[in-house]
DOKOL-721063 format. One line per field, with one value per residue (C-alpha): residue in three letters; residue number from 0; z, x negated, y; chain. Coordinates in Angstrom, 3 decimals. Layout:
<sites>
code [ALA	...]
pos [NUM	...]
c3 [Z	...]
c1 [X	...]
c2 [Y	...]
unit [A	...]
</sites>
This chain:
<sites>
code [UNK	UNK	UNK	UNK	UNK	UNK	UNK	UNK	UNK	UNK	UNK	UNK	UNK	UNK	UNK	UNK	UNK	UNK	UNK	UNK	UNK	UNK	UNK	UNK	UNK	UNK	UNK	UNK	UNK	UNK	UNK	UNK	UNK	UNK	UNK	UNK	UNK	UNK	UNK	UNK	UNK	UNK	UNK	UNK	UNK	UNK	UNK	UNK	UNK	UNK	UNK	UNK	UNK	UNK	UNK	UNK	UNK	UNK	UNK	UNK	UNK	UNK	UNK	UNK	UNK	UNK	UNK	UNK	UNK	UNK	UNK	UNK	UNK	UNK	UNK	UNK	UNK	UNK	UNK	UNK	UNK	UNK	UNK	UNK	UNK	UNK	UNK	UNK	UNK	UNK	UNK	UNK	UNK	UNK	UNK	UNK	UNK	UNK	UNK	UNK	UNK	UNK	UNK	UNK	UNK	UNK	UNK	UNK	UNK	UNK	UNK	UNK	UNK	UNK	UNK	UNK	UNK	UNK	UNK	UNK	UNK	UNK	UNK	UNK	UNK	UNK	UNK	UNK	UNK	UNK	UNK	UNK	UNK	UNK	UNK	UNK	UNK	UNK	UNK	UNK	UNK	UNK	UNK	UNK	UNK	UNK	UNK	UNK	UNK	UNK	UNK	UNK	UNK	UNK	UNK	UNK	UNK	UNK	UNK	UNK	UNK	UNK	UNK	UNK	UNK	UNK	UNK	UNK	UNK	UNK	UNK	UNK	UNK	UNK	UNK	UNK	UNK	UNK	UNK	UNK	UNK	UNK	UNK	UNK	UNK	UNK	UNK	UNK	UNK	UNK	UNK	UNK	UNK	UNK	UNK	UNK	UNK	UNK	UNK	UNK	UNK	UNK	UNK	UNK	UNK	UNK	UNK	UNK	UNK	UNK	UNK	UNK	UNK	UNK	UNK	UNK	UNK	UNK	UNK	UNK	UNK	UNK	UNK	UNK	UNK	UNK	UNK	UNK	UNK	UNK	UNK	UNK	UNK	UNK	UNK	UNK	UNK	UNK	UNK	UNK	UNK	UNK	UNK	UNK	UNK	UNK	UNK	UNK	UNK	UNK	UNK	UNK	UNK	UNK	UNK	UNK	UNK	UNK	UNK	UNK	UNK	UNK	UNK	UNK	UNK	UNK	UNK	UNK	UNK	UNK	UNK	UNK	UNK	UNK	UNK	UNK	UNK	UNK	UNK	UNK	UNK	UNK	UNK	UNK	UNK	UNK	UNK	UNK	UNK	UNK	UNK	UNK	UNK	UNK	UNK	UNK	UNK	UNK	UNK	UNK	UNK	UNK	UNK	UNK	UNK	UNK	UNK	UNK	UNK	UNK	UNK	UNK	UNK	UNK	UNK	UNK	UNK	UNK	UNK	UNK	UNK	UNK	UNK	UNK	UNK	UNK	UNK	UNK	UNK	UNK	UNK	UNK	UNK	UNK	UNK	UNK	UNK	UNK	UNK	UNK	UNK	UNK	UNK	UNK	UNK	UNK	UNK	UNK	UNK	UNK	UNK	UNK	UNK	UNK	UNK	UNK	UNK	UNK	UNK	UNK	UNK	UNK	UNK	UNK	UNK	UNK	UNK	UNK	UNK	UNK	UNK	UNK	UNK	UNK	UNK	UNK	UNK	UNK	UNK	UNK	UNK	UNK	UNK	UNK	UNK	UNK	UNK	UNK	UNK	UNK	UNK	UNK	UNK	UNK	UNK	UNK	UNK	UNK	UNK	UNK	UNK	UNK	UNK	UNK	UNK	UNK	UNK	UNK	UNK	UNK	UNK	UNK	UNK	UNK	UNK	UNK	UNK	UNK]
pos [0	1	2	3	4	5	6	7	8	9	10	11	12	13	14	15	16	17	18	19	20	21	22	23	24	25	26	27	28	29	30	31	32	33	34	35	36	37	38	39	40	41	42	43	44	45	46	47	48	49	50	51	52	53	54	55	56	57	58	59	60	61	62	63	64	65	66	67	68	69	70	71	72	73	74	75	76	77	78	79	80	81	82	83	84	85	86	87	88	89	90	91	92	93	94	95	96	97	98	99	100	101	102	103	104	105	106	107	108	109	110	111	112	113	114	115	116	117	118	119	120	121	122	123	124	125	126	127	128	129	130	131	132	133	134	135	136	137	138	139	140	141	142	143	144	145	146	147	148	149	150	151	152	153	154	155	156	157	158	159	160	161	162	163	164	165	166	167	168	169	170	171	172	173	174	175	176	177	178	179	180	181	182	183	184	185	186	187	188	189	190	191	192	193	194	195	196	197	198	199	200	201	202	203	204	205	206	207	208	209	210	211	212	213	214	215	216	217	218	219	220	221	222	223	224	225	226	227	228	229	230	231	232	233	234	235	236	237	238	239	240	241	242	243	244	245	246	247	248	249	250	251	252	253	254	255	256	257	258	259	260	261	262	263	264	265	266	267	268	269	270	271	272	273	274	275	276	277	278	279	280	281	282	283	284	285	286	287	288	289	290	291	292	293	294	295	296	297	298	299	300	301	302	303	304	305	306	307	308	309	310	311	312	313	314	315	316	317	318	319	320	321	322	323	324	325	326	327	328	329	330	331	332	333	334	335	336	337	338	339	340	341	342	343	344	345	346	347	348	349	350	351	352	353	354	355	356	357	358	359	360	361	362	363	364	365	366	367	368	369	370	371	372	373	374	375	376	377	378	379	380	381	382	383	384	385	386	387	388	389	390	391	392	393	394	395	396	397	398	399	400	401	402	403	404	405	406	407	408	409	410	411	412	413	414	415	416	417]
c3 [0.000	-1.072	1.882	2.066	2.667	-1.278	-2.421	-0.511	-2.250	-3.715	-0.547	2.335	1.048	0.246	3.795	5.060	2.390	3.936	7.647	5.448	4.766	7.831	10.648	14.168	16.839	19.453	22.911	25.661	28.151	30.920	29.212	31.586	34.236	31.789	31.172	27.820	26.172	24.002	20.408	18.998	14.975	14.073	9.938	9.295	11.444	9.863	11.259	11.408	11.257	8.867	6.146	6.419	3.051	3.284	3.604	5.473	8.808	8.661	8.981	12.469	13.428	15.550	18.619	18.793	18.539	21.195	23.589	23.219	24.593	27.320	28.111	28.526	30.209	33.400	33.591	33.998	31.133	30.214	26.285	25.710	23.310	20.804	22.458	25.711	23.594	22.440	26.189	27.235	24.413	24.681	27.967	29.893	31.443	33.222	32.126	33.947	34.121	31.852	29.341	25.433	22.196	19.846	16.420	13.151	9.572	6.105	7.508	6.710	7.009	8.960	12.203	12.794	12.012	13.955	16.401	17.289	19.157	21.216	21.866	23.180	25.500	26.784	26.763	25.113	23.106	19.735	16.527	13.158	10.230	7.104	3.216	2.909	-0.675	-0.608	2.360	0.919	1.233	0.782	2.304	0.484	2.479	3.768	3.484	5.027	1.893	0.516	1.698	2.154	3.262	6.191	5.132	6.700	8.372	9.767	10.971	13.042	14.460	15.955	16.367	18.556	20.394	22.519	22.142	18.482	17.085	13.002	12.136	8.502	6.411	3.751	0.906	-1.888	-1.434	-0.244	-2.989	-4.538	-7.749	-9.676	-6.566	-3.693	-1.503	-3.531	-0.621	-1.055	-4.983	-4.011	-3.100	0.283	-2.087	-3.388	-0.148	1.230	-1.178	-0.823	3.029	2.618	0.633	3.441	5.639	3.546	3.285	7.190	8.096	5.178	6.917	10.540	11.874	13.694	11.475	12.155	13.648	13.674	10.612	9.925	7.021	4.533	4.830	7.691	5.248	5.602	4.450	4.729	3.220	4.233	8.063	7.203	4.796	7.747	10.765	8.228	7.842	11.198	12.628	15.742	15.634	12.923	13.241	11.578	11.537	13.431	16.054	19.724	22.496	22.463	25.241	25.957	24.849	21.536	18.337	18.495	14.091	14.251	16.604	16.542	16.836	17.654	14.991	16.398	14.263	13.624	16.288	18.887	22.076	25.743	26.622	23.277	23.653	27.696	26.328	23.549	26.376	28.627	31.283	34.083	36.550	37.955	36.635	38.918	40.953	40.631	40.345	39.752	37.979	41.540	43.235	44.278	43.751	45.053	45.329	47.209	45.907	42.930	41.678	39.576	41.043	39.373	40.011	38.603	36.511	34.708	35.657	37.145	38.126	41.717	43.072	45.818	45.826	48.934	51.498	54.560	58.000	61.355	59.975	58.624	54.537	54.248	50.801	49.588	51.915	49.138	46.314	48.361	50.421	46.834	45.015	48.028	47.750	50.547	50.463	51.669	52.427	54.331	57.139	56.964	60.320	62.473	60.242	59.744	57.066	57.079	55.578	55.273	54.244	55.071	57.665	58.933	59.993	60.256	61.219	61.205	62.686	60.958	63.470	63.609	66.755	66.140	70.019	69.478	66.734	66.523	64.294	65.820	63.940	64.315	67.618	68.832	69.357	67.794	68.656	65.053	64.752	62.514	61.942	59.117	57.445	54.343	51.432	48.009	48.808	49.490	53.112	53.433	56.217	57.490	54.485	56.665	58.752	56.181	54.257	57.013	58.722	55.533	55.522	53.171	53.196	52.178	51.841	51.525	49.100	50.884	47.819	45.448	48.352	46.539	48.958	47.638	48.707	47.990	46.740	46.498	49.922	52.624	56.176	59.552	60.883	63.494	67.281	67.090]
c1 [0.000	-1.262	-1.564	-0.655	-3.596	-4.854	-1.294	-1.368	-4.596	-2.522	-1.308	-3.595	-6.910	-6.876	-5.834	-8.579	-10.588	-9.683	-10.687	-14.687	-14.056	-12.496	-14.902	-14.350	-13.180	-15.867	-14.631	-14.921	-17.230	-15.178	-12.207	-11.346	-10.594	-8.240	-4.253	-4.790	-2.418	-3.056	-1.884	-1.822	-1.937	-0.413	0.671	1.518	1.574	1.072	1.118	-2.045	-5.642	-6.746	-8.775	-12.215	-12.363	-9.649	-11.271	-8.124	-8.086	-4.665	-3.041	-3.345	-2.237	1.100	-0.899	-3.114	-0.538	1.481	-1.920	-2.168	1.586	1.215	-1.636	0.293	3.137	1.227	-1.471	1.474	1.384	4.133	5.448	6.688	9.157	8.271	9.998	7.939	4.811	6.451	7.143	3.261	2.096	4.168	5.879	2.607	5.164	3.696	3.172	1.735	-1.868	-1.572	0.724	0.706	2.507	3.081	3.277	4.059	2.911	4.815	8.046	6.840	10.008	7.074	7.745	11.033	10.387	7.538	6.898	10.355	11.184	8.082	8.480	11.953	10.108	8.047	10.254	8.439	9.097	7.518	7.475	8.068	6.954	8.837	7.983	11.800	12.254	10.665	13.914	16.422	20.080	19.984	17.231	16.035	15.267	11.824	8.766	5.303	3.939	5.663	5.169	8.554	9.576	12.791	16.263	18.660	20.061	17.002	16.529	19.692	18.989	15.710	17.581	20.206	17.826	17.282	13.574	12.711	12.571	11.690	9.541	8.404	5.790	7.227	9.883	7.402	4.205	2.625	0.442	-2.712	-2.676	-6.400	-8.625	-6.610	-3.928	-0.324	0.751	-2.582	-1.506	1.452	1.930	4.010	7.318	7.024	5.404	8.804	11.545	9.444	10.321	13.767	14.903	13.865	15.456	18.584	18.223	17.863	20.821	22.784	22.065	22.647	19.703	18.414	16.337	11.963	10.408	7.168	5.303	2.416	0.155	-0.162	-3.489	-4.077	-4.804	-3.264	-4.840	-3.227	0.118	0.562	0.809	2.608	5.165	5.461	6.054	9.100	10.799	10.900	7.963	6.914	3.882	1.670	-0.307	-3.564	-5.787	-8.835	-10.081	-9.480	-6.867	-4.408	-4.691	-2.199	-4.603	-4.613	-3.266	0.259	0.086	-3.375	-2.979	-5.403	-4.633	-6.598	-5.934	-5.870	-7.650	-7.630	-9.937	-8.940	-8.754	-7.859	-11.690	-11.744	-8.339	-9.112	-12.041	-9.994	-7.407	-10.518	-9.189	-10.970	-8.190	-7.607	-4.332	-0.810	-0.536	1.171	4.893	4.949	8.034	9.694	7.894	7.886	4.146	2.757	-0.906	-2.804	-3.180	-1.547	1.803	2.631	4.776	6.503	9.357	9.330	6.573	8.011	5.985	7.992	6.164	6.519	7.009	4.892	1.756	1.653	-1.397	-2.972	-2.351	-3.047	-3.953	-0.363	0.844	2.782	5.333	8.335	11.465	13.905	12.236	11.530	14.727	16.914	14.474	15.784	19.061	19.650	21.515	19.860	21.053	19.778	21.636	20.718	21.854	19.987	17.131	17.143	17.137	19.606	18.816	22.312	22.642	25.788	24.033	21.360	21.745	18.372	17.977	14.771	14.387	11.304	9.220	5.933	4.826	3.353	3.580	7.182	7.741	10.861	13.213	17.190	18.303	21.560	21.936	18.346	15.914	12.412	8.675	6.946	3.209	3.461	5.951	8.213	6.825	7.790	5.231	5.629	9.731	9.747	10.176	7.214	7.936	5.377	5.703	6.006	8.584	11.014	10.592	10.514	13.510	15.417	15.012	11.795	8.587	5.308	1.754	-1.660	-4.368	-7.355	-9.516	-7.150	-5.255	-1.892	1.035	3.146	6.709	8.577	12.115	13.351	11.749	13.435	11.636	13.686	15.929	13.984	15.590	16.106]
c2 [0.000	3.363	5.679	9.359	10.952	10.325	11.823	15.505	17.070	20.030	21.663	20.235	20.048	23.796	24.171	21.915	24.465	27.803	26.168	26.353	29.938	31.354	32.284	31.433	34.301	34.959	33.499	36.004	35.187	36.052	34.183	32.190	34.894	36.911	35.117	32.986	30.987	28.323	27.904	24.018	23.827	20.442	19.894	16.053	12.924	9.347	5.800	3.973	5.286	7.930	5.997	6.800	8.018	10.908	14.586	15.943	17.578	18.716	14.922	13.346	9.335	9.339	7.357	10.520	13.024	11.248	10.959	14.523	15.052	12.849	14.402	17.942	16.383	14.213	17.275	19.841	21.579	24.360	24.823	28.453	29.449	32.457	34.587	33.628	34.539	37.412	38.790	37.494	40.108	42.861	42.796	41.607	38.617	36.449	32.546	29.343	29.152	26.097	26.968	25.739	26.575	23.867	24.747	22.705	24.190	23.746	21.913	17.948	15.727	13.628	16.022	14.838	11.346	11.232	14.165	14.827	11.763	12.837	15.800	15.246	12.179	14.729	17.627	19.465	22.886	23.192	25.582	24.974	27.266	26.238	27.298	27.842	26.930	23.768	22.584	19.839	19.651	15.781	13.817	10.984	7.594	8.323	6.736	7.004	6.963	9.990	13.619	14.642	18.069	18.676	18.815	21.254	18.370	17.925	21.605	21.534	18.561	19.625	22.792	21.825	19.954	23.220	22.273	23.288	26.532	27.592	30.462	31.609	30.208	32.299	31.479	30.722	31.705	28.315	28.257	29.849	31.477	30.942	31.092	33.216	32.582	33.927	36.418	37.826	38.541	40.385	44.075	44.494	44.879	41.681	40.181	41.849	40.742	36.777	37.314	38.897	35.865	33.363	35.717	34.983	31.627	31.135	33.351	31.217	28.152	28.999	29.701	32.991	35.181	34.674	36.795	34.981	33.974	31.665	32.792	30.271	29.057	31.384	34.503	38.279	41.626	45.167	44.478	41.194	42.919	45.819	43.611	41.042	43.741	45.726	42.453	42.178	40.080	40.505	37.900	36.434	33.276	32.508	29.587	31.264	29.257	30.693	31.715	33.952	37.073	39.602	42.153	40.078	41.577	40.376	39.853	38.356	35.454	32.626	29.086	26.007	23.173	19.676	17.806	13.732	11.842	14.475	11.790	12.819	13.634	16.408	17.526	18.559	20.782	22.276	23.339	24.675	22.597	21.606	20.649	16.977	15.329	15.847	13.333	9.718	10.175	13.811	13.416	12.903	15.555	19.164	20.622	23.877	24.715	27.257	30.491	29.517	31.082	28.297	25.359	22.196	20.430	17.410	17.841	21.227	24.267	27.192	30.656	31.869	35.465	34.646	32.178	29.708	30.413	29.192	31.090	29.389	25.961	25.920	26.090	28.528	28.623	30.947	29.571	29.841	27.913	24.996	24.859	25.326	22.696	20.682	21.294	23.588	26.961	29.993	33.309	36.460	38.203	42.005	43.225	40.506	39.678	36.031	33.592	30.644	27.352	24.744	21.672	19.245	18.211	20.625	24.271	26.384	29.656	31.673	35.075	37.403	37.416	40.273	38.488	35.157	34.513	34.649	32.935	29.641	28.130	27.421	23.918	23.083	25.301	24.159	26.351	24.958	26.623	27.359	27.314	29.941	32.528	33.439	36.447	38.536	37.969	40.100	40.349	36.671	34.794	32.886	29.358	26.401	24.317	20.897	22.577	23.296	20.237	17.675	19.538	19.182	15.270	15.316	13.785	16.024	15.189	17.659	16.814	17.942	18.787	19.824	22.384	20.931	20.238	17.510	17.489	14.378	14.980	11.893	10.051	11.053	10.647	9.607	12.272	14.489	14.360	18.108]
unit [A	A	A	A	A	A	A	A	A	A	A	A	A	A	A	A	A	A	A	A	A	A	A	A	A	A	A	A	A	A	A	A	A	A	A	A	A	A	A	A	A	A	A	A	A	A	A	A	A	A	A	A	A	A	A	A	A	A	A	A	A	A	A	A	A	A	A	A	A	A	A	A	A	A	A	A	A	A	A	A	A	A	A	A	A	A	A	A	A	A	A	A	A	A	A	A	A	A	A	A	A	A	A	A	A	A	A	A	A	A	A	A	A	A	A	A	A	A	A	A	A	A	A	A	A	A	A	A	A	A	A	A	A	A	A	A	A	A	A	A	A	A	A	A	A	A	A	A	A	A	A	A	A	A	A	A	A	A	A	A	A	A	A	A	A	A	A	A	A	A	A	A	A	A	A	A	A	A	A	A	A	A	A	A	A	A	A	A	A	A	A	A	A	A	A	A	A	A	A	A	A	A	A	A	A	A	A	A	A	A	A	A	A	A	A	A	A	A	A	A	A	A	A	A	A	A	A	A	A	A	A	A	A	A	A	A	A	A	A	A	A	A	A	A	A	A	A	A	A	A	A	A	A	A	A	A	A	A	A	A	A	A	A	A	A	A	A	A	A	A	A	A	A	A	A	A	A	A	A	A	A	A	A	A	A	A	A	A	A	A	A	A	A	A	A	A	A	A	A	A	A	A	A	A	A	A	A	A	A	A	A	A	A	A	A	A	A	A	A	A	A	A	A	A	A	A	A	A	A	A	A	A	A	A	A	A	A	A	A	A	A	A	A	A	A	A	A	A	A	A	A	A	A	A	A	A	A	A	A	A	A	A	A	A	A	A	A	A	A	A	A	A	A	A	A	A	A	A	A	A	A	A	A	A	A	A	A	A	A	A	A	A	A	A	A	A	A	A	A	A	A	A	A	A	A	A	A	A	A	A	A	A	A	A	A	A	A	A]
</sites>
């Protein structure tokens, strides 16, 4: 059987071409102190092993891709949207420490046969840029051996999904006319009326207007950008190697393309990241480190107002995120100054105390002597993390060297004589 790879020279192989030509962005030295986001470049999946013969870097085996996703998911990785981007670039919002965006190139029908499944296993969010003229109405039976483009079928699929999203690769201008890229042929009028029509063509078929756009073959000049930004783009994705800062030029955005024998060990240092793995049976946990504003609840990073921290040998986290993630209710009484934690079968109070001498807990009626008291961090009560959890019926444990308090949401521990 003939394998894909020797049937895709047209479209891919210039790609793999323009990765020769286009230099690598400098990494910052200090990078690793500034926010950073990480852009994944993914084009077409395959089964089996890429034949040793094939030239492509654009085509990666299923087994790897889905490596790579695991990989994200058990080491608590967080997929933003665009629009999450967008907000990281514009807004300065705030993301996890360890957060990806997955992005697709040229709308293969090979990404929802293959990565789709996936990324749904995973839960993970992803991108798609599409070359809109090349999408069929009518699938035809696929085949690993044919490279087949998405239907609209397809799209909605993935689309209703909630976890992919399409962006522009533009209508028809996938292709290179003599030696250079076809949107770098155009002036912005044409460049415009090429996006305008898959503007059209998206809003025909259901689907939100893009307002992110992946260069074909990573190339823009002067009216590429300007074209781009008056259709309405608010980001632009190249092929560049490197990370994505909020100081970074929101139409010039690099990417780092995963290419084929990209294991676990090469795929850490692509991400930069140095971090152990989250613990066996995350996906049954609550997870808060140390100084660290990111949480997860069952392995899905969340960002916290407040970061937990040590006082008086004691862990001390925001009251309301762990007592909801618990399933308690918690609400603030103004006039005496307490916080009150309920649960069907547990009633906590906790006065904010400035006098650590002084400081106690009344559950259900009793009153309970706190090794630390319940202070007001960033807007946010701040509690003894084993407290709170073990109170509510919960077991928790400390990793020493990783400073990460693990709360167990689904153990419960004996009920407390109190």
């Amino acid at each position: 059987m003939k394998n894909i790879c020797f049937k895709m020279p047209a479209i891919i192989l210039l790609f793999c071409m323009s990765l020769c030509i286009l230099p690598s962005a400098p990494l910052a030295a200090n990078a690793t102190k500034k926010p950073f986001v990480t852009v994944l470049n993914y084009h077409h999946l395959i089964p089996g092993a890429i034949p040793k013969n094939t030239t492509s870097k654009a085509t990666i085996p299923i087994a790897e891709f889905e490596a790579q996703m695991k990989y994200l998911y058990e080491n608590g990785y967080y997929t933003a949207s665009l629009k999450e981007l967008e907000d990281f670039l514009y807004k300065k919002k705030k993301l996890p420490e360890k957060t990806v965006v997955i992005t697709f190139d040229d709308g293969y029908e090979s990404s929802y046969v293959y990565a789709f499944p996936i990324l749904k296993k995973y839960n993970h969010k992803a991108v798609l840029f599409t070359v809109t003229s090349t999408i069929v109405n009518e699938e035809k039976p696929f085949s690993p051996t044919r490279l087949s483009i998405l239907s609209f079928a397809q799209m909605k699929e993935m689309r209703d999904s909630g976890l992919i999203e399409f962006g522009s690769h533009t209508f028809d201008a996938h292709k290179y006319i003599g030696k250079k890229p076809k949107l770098l042929t155009l002036n912005k009028q044409g460049i415009m009326q090429d996006l305008n029509m898959e503007k059209q063509v998206f809003l025909k078929n259901g689907f939100p207007a893009p307002t992110a756009i992946a260069y074909p073959f990573g190339r823009s000049n002067k009216n590429v950008l300007n074209a781009a930004k008056a259709c309405g783009h608010k980001m632009g994705f190249t092929i560049s190697q490197g990370y994505v800062y909020q100081n970074s030029d929101p139409m010039l955005l690099n990417r780092m393309i995963v290419k084929p024998g990209t294991w676990t060990g090469e795929f850490s240092q692509l991400l930069r990241n140095n971090s152990p793995a989250l613990p066996k049976g995350f996906e049954q946990k609550i997870l808060l480190s140390i100084d660290s504003n990111v949480a997860y609840i069952k392995g899905n990073p969340v960002l916290l107002d407040a970061a937990p921290y040590v006082y008086n040998g004691r862990a001390m986290v925001p009251l309301r995120f762990v007592a909801e993630c618990l399933g308690a209710k918690v609400s603030w009484q103004q006039s005496t100054k307490k916080v009150v934690v309920n649960t069907p079968e547990k009633s906590v109070e906790l006065p904010i105390s400035p006098n650590p001498e002084t400081s106690h807990a009344i559950v259900n009626g009793k009153k309970i002597p706190l090794d630390a008291s319940a202070s007001i961090i960033s807007g946010r009560v701040m509690v003894p993390v084993r407290f709170i959890s073990e109170t509510l019926g919960f077991a928790i444990d400390w990793h020493t060297n990783e400073r990460l308090i693990e709360i167990n949401s689904h153990l419960k521990v004996p009920p407390h004589n109190i």
